[in-house]
N, CA, C and O atoms as a DFTB+ gen file, in Angstrom:
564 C
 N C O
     1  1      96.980      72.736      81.346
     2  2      97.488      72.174      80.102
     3  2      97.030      70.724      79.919
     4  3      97.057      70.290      78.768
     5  1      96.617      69.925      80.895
     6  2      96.491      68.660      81.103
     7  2      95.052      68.330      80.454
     8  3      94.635      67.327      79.874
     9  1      94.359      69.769      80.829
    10  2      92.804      69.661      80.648
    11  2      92.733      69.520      78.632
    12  3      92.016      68.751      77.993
    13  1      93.555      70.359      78.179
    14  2      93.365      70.399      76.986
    15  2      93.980      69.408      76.027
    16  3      93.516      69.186      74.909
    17  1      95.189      68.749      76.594
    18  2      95.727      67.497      75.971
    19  2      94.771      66.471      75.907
    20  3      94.773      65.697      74.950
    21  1      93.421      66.316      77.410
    22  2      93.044      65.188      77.588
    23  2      91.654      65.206      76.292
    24  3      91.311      64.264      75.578
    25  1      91.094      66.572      76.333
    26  2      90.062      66.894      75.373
    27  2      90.601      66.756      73.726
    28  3      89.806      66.307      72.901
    29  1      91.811      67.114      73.353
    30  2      92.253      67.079      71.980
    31  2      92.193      65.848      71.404
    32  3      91.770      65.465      70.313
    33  1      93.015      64.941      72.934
    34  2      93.034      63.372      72.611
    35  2      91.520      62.440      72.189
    36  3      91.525      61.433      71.481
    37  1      90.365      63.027      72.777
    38  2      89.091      62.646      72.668
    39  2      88.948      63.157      71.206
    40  3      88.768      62.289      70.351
    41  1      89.003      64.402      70.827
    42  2      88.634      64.942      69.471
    43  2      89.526      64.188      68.397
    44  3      89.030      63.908      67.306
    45  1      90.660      63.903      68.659
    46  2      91.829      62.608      68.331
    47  2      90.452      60.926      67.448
    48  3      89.973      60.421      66.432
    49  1      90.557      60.894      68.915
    50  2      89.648      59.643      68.802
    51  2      88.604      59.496      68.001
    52  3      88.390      58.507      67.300
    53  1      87.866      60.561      68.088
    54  2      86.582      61.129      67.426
    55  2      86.571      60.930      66.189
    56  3      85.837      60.125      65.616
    57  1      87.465      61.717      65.628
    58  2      87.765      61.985      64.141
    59  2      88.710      60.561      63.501
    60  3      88.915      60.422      62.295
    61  1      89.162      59.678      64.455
    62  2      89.804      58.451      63.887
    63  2      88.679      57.555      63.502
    64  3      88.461      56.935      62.462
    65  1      87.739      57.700      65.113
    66  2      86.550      56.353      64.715
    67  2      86.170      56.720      63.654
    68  3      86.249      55.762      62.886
    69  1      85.584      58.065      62.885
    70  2      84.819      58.212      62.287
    71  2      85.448      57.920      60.665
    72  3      85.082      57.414      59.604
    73  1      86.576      58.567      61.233
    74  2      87.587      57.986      59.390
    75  2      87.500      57.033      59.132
    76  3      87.007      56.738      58.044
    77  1      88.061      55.818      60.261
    78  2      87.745      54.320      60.026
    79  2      86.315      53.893      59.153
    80  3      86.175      53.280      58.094
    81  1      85.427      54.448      60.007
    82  2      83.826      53.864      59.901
    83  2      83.964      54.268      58.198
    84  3      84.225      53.474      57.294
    85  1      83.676      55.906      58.055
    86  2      83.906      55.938      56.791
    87  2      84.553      54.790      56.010
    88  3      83.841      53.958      55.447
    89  1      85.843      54.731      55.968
    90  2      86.824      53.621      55.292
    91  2      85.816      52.624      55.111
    92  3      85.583      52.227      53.969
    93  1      85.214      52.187      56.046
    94  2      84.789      50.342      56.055
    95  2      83.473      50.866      55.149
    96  3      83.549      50.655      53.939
    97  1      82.171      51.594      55.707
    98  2      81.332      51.870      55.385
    99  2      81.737      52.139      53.620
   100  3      81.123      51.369      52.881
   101  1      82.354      52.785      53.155
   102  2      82.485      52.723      51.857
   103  2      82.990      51.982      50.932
   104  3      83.009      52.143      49.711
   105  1      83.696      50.558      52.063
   106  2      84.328      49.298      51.351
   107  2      82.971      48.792      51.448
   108  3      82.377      48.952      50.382
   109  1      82.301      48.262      52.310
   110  2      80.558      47.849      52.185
   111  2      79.811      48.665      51.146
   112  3      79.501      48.001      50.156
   113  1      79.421      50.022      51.122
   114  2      78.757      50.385      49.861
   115  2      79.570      50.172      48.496
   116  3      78.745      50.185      47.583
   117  1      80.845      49.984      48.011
   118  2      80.993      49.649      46.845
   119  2      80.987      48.072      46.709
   120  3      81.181      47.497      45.639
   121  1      80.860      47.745      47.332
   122  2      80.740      45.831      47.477
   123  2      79.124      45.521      47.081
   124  3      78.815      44.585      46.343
   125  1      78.052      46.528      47.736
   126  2      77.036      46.101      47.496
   127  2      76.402      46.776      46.079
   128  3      75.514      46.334      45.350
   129  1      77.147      47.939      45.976
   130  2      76.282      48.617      44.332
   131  2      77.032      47.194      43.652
   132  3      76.193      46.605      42.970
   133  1      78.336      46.502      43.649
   134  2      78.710      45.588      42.462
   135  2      77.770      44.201      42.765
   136  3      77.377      43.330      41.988
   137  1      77.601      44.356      44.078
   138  2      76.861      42.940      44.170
   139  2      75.248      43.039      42.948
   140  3      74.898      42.282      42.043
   141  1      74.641      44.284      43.479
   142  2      73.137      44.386      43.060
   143  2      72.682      45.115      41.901
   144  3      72.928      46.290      42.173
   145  1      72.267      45.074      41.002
   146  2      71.780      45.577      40.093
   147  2      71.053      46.949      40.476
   148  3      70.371      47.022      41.498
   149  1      71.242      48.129      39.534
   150  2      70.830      49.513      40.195
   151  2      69.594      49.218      39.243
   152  3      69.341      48.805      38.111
   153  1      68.692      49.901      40.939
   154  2      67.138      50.085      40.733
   155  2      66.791      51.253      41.829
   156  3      67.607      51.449      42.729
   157  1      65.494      52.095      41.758
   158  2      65.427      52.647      42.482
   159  2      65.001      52.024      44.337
   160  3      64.913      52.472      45.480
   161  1      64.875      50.914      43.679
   162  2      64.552      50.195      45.632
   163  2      65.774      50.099      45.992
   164  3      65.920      50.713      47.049
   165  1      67.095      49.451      45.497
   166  2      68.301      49.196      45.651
   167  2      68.907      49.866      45.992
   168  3      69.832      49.535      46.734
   169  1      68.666      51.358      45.570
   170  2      69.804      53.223      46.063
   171  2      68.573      53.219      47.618
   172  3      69.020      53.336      48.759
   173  1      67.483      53.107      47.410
   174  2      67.212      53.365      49.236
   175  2      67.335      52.595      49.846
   176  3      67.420      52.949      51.022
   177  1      67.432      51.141      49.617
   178  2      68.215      50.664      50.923
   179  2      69.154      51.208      51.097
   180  3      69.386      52.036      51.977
   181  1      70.048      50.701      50.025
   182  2      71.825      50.982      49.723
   183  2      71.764      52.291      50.875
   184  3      72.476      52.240      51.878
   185  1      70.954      53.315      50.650
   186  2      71.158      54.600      51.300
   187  2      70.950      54.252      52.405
   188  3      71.880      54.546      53.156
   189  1      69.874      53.584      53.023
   190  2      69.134      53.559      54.624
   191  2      70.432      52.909      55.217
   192  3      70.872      53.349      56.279
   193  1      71.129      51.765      54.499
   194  2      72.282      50.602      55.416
   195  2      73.300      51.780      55.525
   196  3      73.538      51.854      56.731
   197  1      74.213      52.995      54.701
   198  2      74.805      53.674      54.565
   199  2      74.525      54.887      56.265
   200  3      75.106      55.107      57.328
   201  1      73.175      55.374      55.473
   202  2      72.803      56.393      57.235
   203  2      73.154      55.400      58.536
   204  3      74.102      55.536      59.310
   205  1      72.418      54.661      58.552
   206  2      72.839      53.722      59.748
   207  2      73.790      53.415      60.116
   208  3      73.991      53.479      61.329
   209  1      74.672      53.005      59.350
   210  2      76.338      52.343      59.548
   211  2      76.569      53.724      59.915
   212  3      77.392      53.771      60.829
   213  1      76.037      55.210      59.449
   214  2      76.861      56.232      60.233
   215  2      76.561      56.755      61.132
   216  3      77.051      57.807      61.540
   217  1      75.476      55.976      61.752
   218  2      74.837      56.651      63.051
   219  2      75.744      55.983      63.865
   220  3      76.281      56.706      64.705
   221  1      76.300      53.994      63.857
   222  2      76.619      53.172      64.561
   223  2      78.512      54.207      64.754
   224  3      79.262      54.302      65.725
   225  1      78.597      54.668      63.584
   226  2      79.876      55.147      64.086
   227  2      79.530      56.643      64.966
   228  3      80.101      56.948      66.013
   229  1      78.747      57.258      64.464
   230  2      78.456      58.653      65.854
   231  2      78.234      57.794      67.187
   232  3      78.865      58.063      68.209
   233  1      77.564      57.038      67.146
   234  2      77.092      56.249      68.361
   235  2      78.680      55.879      69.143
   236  3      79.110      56.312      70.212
   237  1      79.360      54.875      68.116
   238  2      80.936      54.423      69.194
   239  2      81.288      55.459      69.790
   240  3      81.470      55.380      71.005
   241  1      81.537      57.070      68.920
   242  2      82.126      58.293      69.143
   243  2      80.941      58.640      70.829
   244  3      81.334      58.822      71.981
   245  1      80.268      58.629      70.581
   246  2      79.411      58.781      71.744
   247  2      79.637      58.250      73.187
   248  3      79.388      59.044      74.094
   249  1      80.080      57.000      73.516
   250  2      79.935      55.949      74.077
   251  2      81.484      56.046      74.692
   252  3      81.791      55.849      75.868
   253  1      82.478      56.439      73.480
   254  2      83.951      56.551      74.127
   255  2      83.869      58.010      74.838
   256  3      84.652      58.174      75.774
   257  1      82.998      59.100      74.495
   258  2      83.197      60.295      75.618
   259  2      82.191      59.914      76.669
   260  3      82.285      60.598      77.689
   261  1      81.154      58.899      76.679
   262  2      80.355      58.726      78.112
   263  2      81.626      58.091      79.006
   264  3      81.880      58.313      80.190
   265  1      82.400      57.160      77.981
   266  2      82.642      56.306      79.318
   267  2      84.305      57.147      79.828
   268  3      84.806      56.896      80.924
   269  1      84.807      57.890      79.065
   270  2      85.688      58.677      79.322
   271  2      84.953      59.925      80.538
   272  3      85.763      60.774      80.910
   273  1      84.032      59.996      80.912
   274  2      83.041      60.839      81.388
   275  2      83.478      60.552      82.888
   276  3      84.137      61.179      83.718
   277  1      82.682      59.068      82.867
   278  2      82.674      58.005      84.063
   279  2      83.826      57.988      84.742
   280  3      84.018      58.093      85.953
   281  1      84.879      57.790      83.498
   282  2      86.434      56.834      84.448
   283  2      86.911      57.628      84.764
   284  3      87.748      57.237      85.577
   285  1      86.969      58.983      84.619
   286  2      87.765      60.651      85.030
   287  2      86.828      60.685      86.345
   288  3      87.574      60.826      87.314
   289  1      85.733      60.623      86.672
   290  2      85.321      60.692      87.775
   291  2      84.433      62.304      87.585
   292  3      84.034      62.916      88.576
   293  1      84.168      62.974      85.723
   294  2      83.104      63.715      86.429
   295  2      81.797      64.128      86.038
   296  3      81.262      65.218      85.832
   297  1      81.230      62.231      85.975
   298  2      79.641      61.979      86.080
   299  2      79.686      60.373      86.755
   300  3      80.325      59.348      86.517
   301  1      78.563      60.811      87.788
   302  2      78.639      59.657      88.792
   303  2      77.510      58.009      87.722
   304  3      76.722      57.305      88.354
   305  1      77.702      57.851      86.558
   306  2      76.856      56.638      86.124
   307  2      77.048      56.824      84.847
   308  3      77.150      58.012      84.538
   309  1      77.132      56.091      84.020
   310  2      77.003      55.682      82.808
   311  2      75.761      56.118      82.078
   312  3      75.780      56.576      80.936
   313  1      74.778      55.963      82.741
   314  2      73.483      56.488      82.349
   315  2      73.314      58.043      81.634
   316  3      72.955      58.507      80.551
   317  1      73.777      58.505      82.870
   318  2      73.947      60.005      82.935
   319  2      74.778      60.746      81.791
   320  3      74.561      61.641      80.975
   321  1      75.851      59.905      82.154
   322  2      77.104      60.159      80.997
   323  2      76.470      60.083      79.711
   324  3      76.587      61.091      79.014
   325  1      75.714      58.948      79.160
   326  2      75.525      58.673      77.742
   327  2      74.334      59.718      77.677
   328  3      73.918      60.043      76.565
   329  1      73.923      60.108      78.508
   330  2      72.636      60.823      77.814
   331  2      73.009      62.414      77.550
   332  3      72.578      63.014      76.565
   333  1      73.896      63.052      78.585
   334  2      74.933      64.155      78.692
   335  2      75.444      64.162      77.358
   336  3      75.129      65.036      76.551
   337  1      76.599      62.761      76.969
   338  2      77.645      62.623      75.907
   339  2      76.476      62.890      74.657
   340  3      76.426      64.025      74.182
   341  1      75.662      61.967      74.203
   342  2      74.579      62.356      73.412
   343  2      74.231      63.802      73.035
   344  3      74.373      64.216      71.884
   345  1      73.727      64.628      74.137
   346  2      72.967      65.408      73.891
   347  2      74.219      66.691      73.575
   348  3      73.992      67.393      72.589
   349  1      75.234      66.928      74.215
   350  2      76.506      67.736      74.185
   351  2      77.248      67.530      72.596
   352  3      77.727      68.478      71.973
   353  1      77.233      65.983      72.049
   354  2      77.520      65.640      70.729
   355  2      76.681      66.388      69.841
   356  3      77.050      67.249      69.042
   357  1      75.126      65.842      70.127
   358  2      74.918      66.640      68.829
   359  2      74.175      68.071      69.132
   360  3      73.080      68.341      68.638
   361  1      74.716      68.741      69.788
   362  2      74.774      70.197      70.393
   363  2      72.977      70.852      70.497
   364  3      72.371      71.890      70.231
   365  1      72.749      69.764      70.942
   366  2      71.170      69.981      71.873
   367  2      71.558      70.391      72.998
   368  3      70.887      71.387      73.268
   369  1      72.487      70.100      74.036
   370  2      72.980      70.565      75.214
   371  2      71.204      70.471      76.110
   372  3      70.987      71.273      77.019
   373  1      70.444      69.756      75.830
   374  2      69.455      69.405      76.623
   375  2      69.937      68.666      77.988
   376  3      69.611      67.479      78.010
   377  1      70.741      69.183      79.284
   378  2      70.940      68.323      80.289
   379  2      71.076      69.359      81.130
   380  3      71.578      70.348      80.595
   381  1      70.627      69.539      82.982
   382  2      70.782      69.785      83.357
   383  2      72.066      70.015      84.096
   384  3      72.536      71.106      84.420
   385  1      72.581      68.777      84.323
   386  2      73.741      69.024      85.169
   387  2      74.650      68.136      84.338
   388  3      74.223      67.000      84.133
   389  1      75.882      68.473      83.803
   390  2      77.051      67.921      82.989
   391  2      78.496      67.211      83.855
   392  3      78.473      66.491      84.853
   393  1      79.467      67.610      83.225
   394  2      80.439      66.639      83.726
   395  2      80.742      67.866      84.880
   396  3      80.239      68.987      84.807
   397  1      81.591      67.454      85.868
   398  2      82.376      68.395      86.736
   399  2      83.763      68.016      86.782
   400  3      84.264      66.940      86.454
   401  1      84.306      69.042      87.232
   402  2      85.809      69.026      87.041
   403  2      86.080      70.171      85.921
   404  3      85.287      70.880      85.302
   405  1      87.719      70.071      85.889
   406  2      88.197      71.035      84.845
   407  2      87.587      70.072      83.849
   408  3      86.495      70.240      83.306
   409  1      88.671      68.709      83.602
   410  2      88.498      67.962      82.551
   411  2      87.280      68.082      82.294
   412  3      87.013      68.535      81.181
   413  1      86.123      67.720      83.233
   414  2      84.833      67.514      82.325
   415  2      84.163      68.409      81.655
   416  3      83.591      68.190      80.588
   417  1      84.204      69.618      82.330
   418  2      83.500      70.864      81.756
   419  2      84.371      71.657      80.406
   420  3      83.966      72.736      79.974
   421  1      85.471      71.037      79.887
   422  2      86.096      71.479      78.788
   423  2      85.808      70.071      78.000
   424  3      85.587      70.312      76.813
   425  1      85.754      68.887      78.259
   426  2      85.467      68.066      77.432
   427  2      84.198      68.080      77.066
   428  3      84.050      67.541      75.969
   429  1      83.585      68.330      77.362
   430  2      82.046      69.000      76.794
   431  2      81.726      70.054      76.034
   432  3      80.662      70.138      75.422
   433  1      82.629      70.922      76.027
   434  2      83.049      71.859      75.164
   435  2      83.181      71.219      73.806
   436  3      82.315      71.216      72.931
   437  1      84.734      70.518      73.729
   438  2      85.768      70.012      72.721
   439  2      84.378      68.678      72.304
   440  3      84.630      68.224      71.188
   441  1      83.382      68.170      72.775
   442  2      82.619      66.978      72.224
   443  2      81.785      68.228      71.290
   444  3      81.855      68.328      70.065
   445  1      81.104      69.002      72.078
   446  2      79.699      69.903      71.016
   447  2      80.640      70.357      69.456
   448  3      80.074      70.362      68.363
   449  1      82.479      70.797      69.667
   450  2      82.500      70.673      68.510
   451  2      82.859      70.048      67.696
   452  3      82.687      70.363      66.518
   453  1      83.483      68.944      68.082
   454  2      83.836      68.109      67.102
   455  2      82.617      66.792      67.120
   456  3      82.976      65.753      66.565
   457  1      81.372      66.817      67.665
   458  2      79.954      66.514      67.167
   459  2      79.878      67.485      65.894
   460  3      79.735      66.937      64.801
   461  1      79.954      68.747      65.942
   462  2      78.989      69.460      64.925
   463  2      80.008      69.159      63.746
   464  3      79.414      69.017      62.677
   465  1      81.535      69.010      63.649
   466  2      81.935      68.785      62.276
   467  2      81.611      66.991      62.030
   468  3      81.584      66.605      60.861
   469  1      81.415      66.135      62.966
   470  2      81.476      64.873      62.458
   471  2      80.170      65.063      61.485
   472  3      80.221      64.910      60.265
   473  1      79.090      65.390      62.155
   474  2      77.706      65.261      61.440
   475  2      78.015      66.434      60.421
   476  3      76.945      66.443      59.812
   477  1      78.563      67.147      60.004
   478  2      79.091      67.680      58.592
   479  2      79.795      66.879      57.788
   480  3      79.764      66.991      56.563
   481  1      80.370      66.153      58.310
   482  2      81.462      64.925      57.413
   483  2      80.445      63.812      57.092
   484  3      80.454      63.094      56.091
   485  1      79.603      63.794      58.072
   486  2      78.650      62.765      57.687
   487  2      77.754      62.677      56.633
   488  3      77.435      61.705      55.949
   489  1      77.201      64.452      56.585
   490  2      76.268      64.742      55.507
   491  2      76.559      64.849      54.284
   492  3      75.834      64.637      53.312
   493  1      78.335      65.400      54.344
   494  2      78.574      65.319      53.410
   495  2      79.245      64.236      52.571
   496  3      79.927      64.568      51.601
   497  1      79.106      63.152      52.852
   498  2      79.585      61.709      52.900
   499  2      77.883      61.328      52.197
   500  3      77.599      61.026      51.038
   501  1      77.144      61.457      53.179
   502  2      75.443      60.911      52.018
   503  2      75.460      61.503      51.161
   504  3      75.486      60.920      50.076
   505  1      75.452      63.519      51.215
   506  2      75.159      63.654      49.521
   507  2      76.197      63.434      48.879
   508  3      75.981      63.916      47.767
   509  1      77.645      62.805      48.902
   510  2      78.761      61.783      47.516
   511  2      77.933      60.900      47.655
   512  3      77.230      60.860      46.644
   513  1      77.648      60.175      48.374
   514  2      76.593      58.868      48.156
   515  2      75.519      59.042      47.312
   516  3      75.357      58.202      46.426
   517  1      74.595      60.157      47.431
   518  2      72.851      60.310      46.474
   519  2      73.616      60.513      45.222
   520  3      73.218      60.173      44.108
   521  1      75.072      61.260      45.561
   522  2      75.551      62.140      44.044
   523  2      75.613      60.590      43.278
   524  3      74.818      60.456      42.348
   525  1      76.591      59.294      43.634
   526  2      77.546      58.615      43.097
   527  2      76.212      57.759      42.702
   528  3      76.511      57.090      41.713
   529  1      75.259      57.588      42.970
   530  2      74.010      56.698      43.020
   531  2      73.091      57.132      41.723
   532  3      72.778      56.401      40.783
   533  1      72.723      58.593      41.930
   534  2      72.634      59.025      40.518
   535  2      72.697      59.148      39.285
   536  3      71.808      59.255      38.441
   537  1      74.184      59.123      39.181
   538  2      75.110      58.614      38.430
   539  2      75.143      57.680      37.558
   540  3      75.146      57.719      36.327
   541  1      75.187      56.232      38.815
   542  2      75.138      54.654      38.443
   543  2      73.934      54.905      37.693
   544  3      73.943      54.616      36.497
   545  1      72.703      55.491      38.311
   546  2      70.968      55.256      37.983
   547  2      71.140      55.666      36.490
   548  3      70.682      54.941      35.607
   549  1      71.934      57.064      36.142
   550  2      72.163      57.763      34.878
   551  2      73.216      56.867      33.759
   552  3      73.187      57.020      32.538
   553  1      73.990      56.061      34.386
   554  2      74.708      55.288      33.476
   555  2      74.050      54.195      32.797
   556  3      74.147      53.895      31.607
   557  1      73.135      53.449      34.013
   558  2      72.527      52.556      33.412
   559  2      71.271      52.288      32.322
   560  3      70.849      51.362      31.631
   561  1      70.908      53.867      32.648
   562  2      69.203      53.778      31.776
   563  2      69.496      54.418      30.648
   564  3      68.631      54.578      29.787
């Protein structure tokens, strides 16, 4: 029972960083469409700073199951962990040898899926973004 409280709590975490990031990330994109005049150079940055700010939040989400990896005791380095946590997130599962333990081998589980809905929340977070950008482009011309 312990194993699955400790994995829910990670999927917990997961889905908070990423709400947050969202939150901020979309107080920054409506700050900058009012700052800048809509042009088509302006929607691809606007877009490129948007992808990025949501990689930096997959990335935190990443970084809190490496090092949750480490401090449970089942991957011996940080190294290992982030490249494991990485590849298990976004369900490449490219790694030979993963976490051990109960905890680790179910938290690797509970990361591949709540990786595959973040990067659904994510995508679907850019296309409201291309949609809302459109829009502006269609209001203004």
């Amino acid at each position: 029972m312990i194993y699955l409280i400790c994995g829910f709590l990670l999927v917990v975490a997961t889905v908070l960083i990423h709400v947050v990031g969202i939150f901020l990330i979309t107080y920054v994109e409506k700050f900058l469409i009012q700052q800048f005049a809509s042009s088509i150079m302006v929607e691809a940055i606007l877009f490129a700073i948007v992808t990025y700010l949501l990689m930096v939040v997959h990335l935190v989400s990443i970084f809190l199951w490496a090092f949750v990896y480490v401090e449970i005791g089942a991957m011996h380095n940080f190294s290992d962990a982030f490249f494991y946590s990485i590849s298990s997130y976004s369900t490449v599962g490219f790694y030979a040898e993963g976490p051990t333990g109960p905890i680790g081998r179910l938290s690797g589980a509970f990361e591949s899926c709540v990786g595959m809905v973040m990067f659904g929340l994510s995508a679907s977070y850019l296309f409201g973004i291309r949609g809302k950008l459109n829009a502006n482009a269609l209001a203004n011309n």
